[in-house]
C-alpha positions in Angstrom: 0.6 85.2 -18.0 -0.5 82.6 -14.7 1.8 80.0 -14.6 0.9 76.4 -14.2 2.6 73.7 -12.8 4.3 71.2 -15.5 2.7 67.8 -15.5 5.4 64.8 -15.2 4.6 60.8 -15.7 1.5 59.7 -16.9 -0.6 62.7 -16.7 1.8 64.5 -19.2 0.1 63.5 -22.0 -1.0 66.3 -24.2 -4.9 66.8 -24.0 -5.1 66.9 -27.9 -3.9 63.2 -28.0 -6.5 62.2 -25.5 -9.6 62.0 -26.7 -12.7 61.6 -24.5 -14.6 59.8 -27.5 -12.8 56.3 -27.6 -14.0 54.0 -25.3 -10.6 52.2 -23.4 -10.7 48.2 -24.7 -9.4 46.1 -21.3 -5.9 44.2 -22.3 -6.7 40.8 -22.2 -3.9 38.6 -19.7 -0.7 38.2 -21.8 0.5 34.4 -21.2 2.9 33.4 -19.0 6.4 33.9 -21.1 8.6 31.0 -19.7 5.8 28.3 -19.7 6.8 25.2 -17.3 8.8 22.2 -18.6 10.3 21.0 -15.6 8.7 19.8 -12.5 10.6 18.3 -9.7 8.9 16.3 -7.0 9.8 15.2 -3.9 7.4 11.9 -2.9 6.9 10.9 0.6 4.0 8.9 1.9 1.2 11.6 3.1 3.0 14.8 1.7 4.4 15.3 -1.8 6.2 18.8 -2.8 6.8 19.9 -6.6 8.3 22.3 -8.1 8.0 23.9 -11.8 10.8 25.6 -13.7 10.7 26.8 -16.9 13.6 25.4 -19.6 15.9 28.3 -18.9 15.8 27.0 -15.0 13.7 29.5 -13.2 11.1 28.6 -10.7 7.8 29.6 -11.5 5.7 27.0 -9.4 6.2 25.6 -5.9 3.5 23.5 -4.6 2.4 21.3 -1.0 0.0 18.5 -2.1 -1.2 15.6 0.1 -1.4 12.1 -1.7 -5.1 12.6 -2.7 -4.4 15.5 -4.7 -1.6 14.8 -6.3 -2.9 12.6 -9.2 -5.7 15.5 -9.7 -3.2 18.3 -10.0 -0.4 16.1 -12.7 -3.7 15.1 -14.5 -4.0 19.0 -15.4 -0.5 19.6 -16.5 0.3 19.1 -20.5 2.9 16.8 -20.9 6.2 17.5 -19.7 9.6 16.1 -17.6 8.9 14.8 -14.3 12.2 14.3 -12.0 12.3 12.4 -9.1 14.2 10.0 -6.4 14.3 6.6 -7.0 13.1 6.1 -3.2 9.9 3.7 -1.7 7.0 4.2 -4.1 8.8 6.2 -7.2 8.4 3.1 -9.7 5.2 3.1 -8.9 4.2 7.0 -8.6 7.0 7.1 -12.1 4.1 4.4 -14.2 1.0 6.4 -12.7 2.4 9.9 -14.3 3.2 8.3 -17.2 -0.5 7.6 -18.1 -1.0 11.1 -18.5 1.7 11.8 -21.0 4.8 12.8 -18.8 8.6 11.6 -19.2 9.1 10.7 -15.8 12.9 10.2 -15.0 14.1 8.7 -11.6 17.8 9.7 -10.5 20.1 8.2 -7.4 19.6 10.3 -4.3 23.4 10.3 -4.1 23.4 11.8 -7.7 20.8 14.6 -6.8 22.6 15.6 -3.3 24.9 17.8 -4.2 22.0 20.1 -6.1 19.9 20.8 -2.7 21.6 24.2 -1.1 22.0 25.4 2.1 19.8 23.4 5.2 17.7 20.6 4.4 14.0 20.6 4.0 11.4 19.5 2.0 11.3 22.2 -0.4 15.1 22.5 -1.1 15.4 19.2 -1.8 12.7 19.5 -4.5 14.8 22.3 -5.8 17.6 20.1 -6.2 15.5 17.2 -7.9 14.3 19.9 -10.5 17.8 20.9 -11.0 19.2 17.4 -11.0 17.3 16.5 -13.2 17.7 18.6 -16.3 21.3 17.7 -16.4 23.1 16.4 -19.5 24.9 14.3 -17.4 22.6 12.7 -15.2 22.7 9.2 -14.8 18.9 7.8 -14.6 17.2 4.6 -12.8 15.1 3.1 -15.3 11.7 2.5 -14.2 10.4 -0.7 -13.2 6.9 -2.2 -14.2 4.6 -4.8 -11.7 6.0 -7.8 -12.9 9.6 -7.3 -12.0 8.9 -5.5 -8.7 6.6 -9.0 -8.0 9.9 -11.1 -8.7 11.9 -8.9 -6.6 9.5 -9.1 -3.9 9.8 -12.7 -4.1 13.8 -12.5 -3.8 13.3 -9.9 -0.2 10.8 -12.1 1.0 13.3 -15.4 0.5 16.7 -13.1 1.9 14.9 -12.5 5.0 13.4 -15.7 5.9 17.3 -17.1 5.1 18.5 -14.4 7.9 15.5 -15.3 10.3 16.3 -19.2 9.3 20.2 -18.6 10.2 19.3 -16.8 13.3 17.2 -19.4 15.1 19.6 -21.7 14.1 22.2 -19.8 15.7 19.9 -19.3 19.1 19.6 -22.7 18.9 23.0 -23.8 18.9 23.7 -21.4 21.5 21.1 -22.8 24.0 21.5 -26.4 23.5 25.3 -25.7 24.2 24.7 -24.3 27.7 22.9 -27.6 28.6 26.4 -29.8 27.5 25.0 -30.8 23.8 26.4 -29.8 21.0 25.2 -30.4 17.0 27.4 -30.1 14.0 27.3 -27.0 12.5 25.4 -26.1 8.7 21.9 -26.0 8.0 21.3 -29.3 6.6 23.8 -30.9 9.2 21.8 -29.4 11.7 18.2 -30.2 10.0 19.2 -34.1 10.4 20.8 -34.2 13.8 19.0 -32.3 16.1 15.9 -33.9 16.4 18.1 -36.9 17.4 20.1 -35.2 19.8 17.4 -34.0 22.0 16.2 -37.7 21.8 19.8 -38.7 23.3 20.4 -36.1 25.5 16.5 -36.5 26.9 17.6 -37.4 29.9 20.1 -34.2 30.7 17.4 -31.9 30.0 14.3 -31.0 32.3 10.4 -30.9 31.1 10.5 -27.3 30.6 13.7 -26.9 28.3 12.5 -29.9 26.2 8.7 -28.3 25.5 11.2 -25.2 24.7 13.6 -27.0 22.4 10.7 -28.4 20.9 8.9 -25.8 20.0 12.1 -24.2 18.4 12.9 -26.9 16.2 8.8 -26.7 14.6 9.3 -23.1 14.5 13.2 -23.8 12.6 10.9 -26.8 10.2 8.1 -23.8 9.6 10.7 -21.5 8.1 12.6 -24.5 6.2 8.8 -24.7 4.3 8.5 -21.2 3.6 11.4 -20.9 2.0 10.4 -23.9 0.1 7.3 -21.9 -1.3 9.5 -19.1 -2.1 12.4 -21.0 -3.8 9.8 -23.1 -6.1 7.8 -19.6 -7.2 11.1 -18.3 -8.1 12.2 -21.6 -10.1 8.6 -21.1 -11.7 9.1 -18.3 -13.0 12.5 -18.6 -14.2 11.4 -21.3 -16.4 8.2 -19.2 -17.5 10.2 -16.1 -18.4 12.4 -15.9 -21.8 15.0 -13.5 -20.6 15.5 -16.0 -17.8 15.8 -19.0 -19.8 18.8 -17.2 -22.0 20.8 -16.2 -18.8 20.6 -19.2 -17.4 22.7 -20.7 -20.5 25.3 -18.9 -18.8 27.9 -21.3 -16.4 27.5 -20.3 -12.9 23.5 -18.8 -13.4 21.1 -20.9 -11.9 17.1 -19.7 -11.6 18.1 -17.3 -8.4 20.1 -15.4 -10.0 18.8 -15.3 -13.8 15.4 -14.1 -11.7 17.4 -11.1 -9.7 19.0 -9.8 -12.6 15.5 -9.9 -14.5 13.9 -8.0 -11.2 16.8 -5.7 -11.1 17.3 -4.6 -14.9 14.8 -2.9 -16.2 16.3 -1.8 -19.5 20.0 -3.6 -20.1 20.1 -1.0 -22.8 20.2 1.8 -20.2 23.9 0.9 -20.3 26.6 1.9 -23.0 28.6 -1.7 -22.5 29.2 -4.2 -20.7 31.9 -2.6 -18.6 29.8 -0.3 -17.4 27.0 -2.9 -16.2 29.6 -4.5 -14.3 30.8 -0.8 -12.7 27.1 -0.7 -11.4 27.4 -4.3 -9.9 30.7 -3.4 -8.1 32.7 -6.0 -9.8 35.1 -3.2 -11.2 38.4 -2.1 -9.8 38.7 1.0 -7.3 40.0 3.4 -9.2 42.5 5.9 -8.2 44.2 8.2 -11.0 45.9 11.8 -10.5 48.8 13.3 -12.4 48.3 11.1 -15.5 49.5 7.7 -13.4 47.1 4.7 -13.2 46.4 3.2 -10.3 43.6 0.7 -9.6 42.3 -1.1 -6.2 40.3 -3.7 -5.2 36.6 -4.2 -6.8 34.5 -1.3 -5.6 31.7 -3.0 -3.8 29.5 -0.4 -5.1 25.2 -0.6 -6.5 23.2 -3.8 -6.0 25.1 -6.0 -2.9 22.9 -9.1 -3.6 23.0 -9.3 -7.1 27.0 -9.3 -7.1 26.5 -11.9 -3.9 24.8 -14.4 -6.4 27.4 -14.0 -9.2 29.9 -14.2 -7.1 28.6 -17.6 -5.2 27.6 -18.6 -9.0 31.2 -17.9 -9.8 33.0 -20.2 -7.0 30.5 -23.3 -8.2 31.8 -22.6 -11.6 35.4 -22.6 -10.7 34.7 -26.0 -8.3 33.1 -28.1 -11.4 35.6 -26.2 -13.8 38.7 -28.4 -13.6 36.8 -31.9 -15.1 35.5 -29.3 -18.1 38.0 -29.0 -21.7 36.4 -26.1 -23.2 38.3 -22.8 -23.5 36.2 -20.8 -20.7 37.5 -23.9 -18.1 41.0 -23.8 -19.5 40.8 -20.0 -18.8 39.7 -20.2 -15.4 42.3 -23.0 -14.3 45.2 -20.8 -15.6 44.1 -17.8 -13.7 43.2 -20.1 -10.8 46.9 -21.1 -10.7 47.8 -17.3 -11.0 46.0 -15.4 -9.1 44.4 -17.4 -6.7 40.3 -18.5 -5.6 39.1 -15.3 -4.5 40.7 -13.2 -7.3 39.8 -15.8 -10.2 35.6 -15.5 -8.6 35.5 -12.0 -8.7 37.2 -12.3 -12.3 34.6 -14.6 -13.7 31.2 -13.0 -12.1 33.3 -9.8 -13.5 32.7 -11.9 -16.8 29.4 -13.6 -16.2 28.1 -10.2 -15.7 29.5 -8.5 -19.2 27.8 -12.1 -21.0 24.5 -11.1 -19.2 24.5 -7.3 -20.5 25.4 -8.9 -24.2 22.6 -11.6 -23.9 19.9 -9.0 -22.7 20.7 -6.4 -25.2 21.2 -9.0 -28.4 18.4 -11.0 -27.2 20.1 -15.0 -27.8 21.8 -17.6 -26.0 25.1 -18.0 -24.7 27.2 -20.4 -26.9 30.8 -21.1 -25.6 33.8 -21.6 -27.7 34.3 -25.6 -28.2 37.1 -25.5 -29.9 40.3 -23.5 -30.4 39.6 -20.3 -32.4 35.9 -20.5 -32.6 34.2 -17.7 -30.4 30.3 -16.5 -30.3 30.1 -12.4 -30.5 28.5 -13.0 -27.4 31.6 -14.2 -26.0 33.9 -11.9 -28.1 32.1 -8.6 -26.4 32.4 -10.1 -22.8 36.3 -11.2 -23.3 37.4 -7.6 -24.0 39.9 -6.4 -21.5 38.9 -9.1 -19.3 42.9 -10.2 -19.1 43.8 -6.3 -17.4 40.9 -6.5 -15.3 42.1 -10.0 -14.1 45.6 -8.6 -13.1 44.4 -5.6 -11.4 42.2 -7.6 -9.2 
């Protein structure tokens, strides 16, 4: 008998199973089995990186698109969750997706940090942002639309003609003091005295430094009529807008700050309660718990600075005016005045103003303080609650 070799694998199928007759149909491409759900993108100016993961988390697409083709490749991707930074250009990249079908969510870059591993780069970051934002826990930027972004341009544009404004003033004052002349200090102190002064003091000063003082004083008039323009766009609009016309119902809320929080809230809804509106103003106590013992700090300074500047300033014009008022909010404010002091008692009542603007934007109506002892709008009922331990532990 001639032995033959054993056949192992693939060619040890018997020959009376194989027959030579049937012709071998091709297998068509079996889908992909995780399909994508999740893309994460990182957004710069000029170069954009995504990333796709499927539901259970794995990757399954990584991607390095320039800014024209970005719009091209989300047009051809069925609907699905988009995650990114709420950085320079995501409200507007965050609307543009959104025509095509996509949930787009934007997240704090502080919130999505501690998802990038190892060294930073481009690529790891969008890992992170694809992580980040699948979790159940995530805190998410609501998305702004055109109008709001226009108001809150307006409100850049004013802070930083105000910081130019302050700053020639300042130069001012320091120039004019190395010639012997001083002027009272304040803008509007300063607005009516120094043309005068250089009149007066005309003789101290040479050709040259009074063409130079000159000029600085148009340039200081120039800015005082920008910010005109920008402070009477702003007033337009606040009495133009609804939501505006309902905060500014509220003591201590004039059109700046009614237009801010408009710009700045997107969806008042995005928040569970008032508390936590006033958390993400900063206008909450530090807080500092271990071991089951309480222990709370000073206000936390934390999210928007210039929106808790405003309610803050709107606060201390409310306490000034307060003490000639009767109603129960003034009574209120004089009796923690006495107790806790002027700082304290401003903080405590923007902490307030800023609960009765969460209530007014979420039940859509007015604010209607108590008049009288024992009558009290829900408005007013919601933004009262634990207002009294707040006050002590500030």
């Amino acid at each position: 008998m001639k032995w033959t070799r054993p056949l192992c694998g693939p060619a040890s199928i018997s020959q009376n199973e194989f027959k030579t007759s049937e012709t071998i149909q091709p297998q068509e491409a079996s889908p992909v089995k995780h399909p994508m759900s999740v893309l994460g993108s990182d957004i710069a100016k000029r170069v954009f990186h995504v990333v796709g993961m499927h539901k259970r988390g794995q990757i399954v697409l990584r991607k390095r698109l320039s800014r024209h083709d970005l719009m091209p490749f989300i047009a051809t991707l069925p609907p699905e969750l988009i995650g990114m930074e709420a950085c320079g250009g995501a409200h507007y990249w965050a609307r543009r997706f959104r025509e095509h079908g996509h949930e787009v969510k934007l997240m704090a870059p502080q919130f999505v940090k501690p998802y990038s591993k190892s060294n930073k780069n481009d690529m790891r970051d969008t890992d992170g942002i694809g992580e980040a934002v699948t979790r159940p826990t995530m805190r998410f930027v609501p998305t702004k639309d055109v109008d709001q972004q226009d108001i809150q341009a307006l409100h850049r544009v004013r802070e930083r003609l105000i910081g130019a404004r302050t700053a020639l003033g300042n130069e001012i004052h320091g120039l004019l003091h190395e010639y012997g002349i001083v002027v009272p200090k304040g803008v509007s102190k300063f607005r009516q005295t120094v043309v005068g002064k250089l009149e007066v003091e005309k003789a101290t000063l040479t050709p040259l430094s009074q063409e130079m003082f000159g000029k600085l004083v148009e340039e200081f008039a120039v800015l005082d009529q920008q910010l005109a323009y920008y402070q009477e766009k702003l007033a337009t609009v606040a009495t133009t807008h609804p939501a505006c016309q309902r905060l500014m119902t509220i003591p201590g809320i004039g059109p700046l700050t009614a237009t801010a929080l408009v710009a700045a809230i997107s969806d008042a809804s995005a928040f569970k309660n008032g508390r936590q509106f006033a958390a993400w103003l900063g206008l909450v106590p530090r807080q500092h718990t271990t071991g089951g013992k309480e222990r709370l700090l000073g206000i936390s300074k934390r999210g928007e600075t210039y929106l808790r500047k405003l309610l803050v300033h709107g606060a201390r014009a409310t306490i000034r005016w307060g003490g000639r008022k009767t109603d129960r909010r003034s009574q209120g404010m004089r009796q923690r005045l006495e107790r806790r002091g002027n700082n304290r008692t401003a903080v405590a009542v923007a902490n307030k103003n800023a609960r009765i603007v969460w209530a007014l934007l979420t039940s859509h109506q007015d604010d209607q303080p108590a008049t009288s002892e024992g009558e009290q709008t829900r408005v007013g009922v919601t933004a009262n609650r634990s207002l009294t331990r707040i006050g002590a532990a500030l």
